[in-house]
GUPA-250437 format. One record per residue (C-alpha): residue in three letters; x, y, z; residue number from 1. Coordinates in steps of 0.2 Angstrom, whole numbers, plus 5000, padded with zeros to 4 digits. Each point is the difference from the previous one (the first is absolute). Last residue first. Example, Ala and Ser with C-alpha at 12.3 -4.5 7.8 and 13.67 -1.06 7.14 Angstrom:
// residues 2
resn, X, Y, Z, resi
SER, 5068, 4995, 5036, 2
ALA, 4994, 4983, 5003, 1
This chain:
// residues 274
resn, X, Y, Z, resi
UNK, 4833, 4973, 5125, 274
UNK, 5015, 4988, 4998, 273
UNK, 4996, 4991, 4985, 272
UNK, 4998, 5016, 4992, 271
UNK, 5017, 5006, 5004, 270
UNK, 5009, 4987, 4993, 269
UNK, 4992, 5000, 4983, 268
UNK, 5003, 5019, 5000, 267
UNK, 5020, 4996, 5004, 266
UNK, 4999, 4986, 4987, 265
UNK, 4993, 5014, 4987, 264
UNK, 5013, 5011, 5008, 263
UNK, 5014, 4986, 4996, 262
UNK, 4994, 4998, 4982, 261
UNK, 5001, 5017, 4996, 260
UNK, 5016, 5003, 5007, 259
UNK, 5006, 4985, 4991, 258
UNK, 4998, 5007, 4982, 257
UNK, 5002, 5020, 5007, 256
UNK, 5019, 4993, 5001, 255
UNK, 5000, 5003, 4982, 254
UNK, 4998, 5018, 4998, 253
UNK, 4996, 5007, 5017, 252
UNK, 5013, 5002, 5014, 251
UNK, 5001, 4999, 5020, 250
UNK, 4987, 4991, 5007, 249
UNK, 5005, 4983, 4993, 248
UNK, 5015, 4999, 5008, 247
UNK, 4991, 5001, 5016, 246
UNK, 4991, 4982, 4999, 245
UNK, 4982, 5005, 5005, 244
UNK, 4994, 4999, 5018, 243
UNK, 4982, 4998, 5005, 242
UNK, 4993, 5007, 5017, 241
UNK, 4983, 5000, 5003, 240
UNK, 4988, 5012, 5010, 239
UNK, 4986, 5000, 5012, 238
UNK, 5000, 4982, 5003, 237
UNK, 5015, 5004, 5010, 236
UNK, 5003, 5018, 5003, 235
UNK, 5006, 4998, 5017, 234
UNK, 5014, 4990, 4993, 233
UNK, 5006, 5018, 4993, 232
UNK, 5006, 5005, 5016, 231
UNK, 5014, 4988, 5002, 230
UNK, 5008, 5009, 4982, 229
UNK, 5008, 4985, 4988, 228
UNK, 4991, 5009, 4985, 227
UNK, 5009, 5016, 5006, 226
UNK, 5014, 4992, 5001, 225
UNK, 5000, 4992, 4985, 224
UNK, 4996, 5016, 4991, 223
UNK, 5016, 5008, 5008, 222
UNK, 5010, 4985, 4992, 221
UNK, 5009, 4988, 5010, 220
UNK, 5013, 4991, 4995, 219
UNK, 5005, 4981, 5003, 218
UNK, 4990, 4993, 4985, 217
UNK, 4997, 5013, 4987, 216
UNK, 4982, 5008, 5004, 215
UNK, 4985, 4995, 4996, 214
UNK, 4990, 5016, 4992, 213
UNK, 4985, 5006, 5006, 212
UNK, 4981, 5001, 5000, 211
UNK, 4988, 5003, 5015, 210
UNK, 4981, 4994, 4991, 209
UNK, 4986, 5006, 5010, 208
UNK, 5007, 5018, 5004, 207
UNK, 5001, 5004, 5017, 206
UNK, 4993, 5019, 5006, 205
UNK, 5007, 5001, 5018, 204
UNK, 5011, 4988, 5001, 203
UNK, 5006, 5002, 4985, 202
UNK, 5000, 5021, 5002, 201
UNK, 5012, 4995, 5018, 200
UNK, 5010, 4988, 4988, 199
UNK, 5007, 5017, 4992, 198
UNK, 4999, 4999, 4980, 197
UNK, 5013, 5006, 4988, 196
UNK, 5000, 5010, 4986, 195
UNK, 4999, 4998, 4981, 194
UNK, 4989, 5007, 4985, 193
UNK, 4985, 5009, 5012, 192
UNK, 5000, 4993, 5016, 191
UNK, 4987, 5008, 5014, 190
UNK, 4997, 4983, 5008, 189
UNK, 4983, 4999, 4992, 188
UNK, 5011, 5003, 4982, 187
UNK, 5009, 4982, 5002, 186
UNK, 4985, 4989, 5000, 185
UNK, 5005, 4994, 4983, 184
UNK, 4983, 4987, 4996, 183
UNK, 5005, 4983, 4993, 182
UNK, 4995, 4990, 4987, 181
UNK, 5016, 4994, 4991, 180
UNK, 4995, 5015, 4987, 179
UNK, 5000, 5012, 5016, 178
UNK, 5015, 4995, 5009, 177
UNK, 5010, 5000, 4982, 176
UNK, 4994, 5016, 4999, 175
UNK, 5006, 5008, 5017, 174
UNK, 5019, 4989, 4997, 173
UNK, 5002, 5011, 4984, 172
UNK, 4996, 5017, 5009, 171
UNK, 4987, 5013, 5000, 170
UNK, 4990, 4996, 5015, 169
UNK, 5012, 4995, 5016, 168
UNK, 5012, 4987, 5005, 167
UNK, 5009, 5001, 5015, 166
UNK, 5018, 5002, 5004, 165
UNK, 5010, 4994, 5015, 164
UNK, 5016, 4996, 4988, 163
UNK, 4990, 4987, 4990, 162
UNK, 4982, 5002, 4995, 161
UNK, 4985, 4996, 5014, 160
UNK, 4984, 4999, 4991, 159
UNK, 4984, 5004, 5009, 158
UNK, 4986, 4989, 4993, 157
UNK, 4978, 5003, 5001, 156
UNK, 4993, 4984, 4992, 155
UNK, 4992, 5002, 4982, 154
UNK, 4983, 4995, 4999, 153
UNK, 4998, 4988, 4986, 152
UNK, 4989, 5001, 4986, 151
UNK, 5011, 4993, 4986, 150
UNK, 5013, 4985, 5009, 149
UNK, 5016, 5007, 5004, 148
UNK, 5014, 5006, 4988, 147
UNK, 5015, 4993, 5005, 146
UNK, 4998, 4990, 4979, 145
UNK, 5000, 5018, 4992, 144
UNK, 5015, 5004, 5009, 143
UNK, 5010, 4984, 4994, 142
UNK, 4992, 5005, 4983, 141
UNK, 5005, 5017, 4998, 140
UNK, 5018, 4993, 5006, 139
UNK, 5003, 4988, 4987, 138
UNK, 4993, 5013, 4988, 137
UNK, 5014, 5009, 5004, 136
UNK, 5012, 4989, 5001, 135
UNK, 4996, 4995, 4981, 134
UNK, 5001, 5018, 4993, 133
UNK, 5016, 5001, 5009, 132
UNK, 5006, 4986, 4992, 131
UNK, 4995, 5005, 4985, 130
UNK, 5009, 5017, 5001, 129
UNK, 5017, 4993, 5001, 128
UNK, 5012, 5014, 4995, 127
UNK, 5005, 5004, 5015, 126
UNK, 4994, 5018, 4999, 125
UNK, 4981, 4991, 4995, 124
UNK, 5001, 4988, 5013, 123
UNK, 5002, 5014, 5014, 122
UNK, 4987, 5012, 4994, 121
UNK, 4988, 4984, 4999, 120
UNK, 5004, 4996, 5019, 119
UNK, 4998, 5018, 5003, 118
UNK, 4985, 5001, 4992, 117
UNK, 4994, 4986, 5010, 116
UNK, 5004, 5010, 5016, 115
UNK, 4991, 5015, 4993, 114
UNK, 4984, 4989, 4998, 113
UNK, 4999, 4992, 5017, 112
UNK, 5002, 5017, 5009, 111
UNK, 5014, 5012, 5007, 110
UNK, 5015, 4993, 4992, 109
UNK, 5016, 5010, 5006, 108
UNK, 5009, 5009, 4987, 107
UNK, 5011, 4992, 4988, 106
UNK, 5015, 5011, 4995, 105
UNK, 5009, 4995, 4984, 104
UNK, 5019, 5000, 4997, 103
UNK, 5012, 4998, 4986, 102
UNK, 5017, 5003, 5003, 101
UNK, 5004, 5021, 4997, 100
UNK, 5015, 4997, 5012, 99
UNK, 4993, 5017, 5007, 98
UNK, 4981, 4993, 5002, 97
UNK, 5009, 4984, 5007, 96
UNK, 5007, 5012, 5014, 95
UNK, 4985, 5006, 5004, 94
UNK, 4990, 4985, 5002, 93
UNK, 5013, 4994, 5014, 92
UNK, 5001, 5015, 5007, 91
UNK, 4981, 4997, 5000, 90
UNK, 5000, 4985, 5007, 89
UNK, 4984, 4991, 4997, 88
UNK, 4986, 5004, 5006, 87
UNK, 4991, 5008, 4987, 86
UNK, 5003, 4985, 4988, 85
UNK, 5014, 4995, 4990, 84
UNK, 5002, 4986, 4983, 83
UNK, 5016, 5003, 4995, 82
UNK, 5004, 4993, 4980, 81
UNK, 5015, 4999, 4990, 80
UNK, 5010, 4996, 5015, 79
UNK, 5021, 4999, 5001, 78
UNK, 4998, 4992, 5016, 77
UNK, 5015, 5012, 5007, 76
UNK, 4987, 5015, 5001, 75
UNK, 4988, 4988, 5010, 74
UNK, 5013, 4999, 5014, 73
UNK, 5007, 5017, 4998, 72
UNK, 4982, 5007, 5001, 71
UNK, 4997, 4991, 5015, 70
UNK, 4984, 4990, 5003, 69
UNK, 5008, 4986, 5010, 68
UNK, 5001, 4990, 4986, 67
UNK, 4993, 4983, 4992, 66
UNK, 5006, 4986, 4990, 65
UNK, 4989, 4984, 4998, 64
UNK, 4997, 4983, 5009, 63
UNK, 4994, 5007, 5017, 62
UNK, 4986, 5010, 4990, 61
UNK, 4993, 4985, 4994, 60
UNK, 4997, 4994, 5021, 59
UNK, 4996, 5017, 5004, 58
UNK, 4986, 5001, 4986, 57
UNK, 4986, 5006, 5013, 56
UNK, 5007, 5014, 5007, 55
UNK, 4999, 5008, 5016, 54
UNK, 5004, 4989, 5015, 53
UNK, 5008, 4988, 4991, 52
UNK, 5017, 5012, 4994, 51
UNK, 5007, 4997, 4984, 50
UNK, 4992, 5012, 4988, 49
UNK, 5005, 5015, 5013, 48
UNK, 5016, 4998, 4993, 47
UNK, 4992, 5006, 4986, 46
UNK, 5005, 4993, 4984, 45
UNK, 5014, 4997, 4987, 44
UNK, 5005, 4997, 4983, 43
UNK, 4984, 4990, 4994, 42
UNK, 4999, 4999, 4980, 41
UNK, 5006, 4983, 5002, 40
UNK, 4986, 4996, 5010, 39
UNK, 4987, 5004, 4986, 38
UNK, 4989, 5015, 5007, 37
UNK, 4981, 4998, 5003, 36
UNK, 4999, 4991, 5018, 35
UNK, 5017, 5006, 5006, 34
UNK, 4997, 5016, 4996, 33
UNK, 4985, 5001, 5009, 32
UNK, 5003, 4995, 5016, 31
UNK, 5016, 5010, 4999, 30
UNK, 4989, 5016, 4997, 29
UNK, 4991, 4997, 5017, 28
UNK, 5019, 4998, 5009, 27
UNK, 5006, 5016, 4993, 26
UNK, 5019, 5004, 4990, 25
UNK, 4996, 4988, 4985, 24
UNK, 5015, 4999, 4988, 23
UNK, 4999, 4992, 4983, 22
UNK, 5014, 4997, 4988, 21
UNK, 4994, 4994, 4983, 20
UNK, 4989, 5013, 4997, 19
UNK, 4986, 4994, 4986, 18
UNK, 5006, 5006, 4982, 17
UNK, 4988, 5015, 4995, 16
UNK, 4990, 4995, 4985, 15
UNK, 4997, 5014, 4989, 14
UNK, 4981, 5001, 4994, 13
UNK, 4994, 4996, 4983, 12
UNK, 5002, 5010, 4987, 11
UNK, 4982, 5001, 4991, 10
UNK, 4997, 5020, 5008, 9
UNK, 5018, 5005, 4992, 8
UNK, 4996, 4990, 4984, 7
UNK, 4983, 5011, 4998, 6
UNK, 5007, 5015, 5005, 5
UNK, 5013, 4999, 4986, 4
UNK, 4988, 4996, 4986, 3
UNK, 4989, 5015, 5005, 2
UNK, 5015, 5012, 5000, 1
């Protein structure tokens, strides 16, 4: 009995093949995949993949397969692998569960370290964990280098997200506020996670730093208009504007690389101003 511990404990571990038919079903987990997976392993992404305004591999994303999120369409893909989130169709995630196809469900990252682990997550089912070990420390080190200068005061920001939102404590975009130096303001407008934020409490209350995404060119974005507001010239001197890319707003994982360097411009920016 003691022999036959022993070998079971010295086995080594069964390796899994990687899955050689990937299909993403969210734009954030698209940024991933096609950072860690071998292209060949890519059956499809997200349509969402391909758009400008919100994802920052469009121009990859144009040279592969995607769907429109139906379960027909990803059923006929043959996949060994579906990587979902919360958002995605549910029918959609039902009917995958019925196929028995291989799914996992990602929630959406809250913080620095649980969008790393989902880079990590994401390597590890495709079978490339290196990678994601590399593109994550890749990222630690494009935060670490938007960090400002030890012993300075952060500046007071209001981040507008896409869709009219703002930021508030307890997301991914509030962190990477703070470690580029910034102060998330959101909780004096009576925020908590996500809300938005009348130009009358601006005008009244302005933050120093007025964040938000540049839109797609020819559309205008409730943020944009807001930033655009007649009203908010009076705050001059009072308060500056800075715009970030709005793709970058969007997801962690590896887009966090370029979101950190445009808030540490957008700091830079803003202290020239003041």
């Amino acid at each position: 009995m003691v022999g036959a511990a022993a070998a079971l404990i010295a086995a080594p571990a069964v390796a899994h093949p990687a899955p050689r038919r990937i299909v993403s079903l969210n734009a954030c987990l698209d940024a991933i995949l096609v950072h860690v997976a071998d292209r060949g392993q890519i059956a499809a992404l997200s349509h969402y993949a391909r758009e400008p305004l919100g994802s920052t591999i469009s121009e990859v994303a144009k040279t592969l397969p995607f769907t429109w999120e139906t379960a027909e369409e990803v059923i006929a893909l043959r996949p060994d692998l579906v990587l979902t989130s919360r958002h995605s169709a549910l029918a959609t995630r039902n009917a995958l569960g019925r196929m028995n196809i291989p799914t996992e469900l990602f929630a959406v990252p809250d913080s620095v370290a649980a969008s790393l682990d989902q880079v990590r997550e994401v390597a590890r089912l495709v079978g490339r964990p290196a990678r994601g070990e590399a593109l994550i420390a890749r990222t630690e080190a494009a935060i670490a280098a938007a960090a400002p200068p030890p012993g300075g005061k952060p500046l007071k920001a209001l981040i507008y997200q896409p869709n009219g939102f703002a930021a508030g404590r307890g997301t991914l975009m509030d962190e990477m506020m703070t470690r580029a130096g910034f102060d998330n303001v959101a909780g004096r407008y009576g925020l908590r996670k996500w809300g938005n934020v009348p130009v009358e409490r601006l005008l009244a209350d302005p933050p120093q730093v007025l964040l938000s995404g540049t839109p797609a060119l020819g559309s205008r974005t409730w943020a944009d208009r807001v930033m655009r507001h007649p009203a908010l010239a009076s705050l001059s001197g009072r308060m500056v504007q800075a715009q970030l890319d709005e793709n970058l707003l969007y997801c962690g994982g590896p887009v966090l690389i370029q979101t950190a360097a445009a808030l540490a411009q957008a700091r830079r920016t803003a202290l020239e101003a003041l």
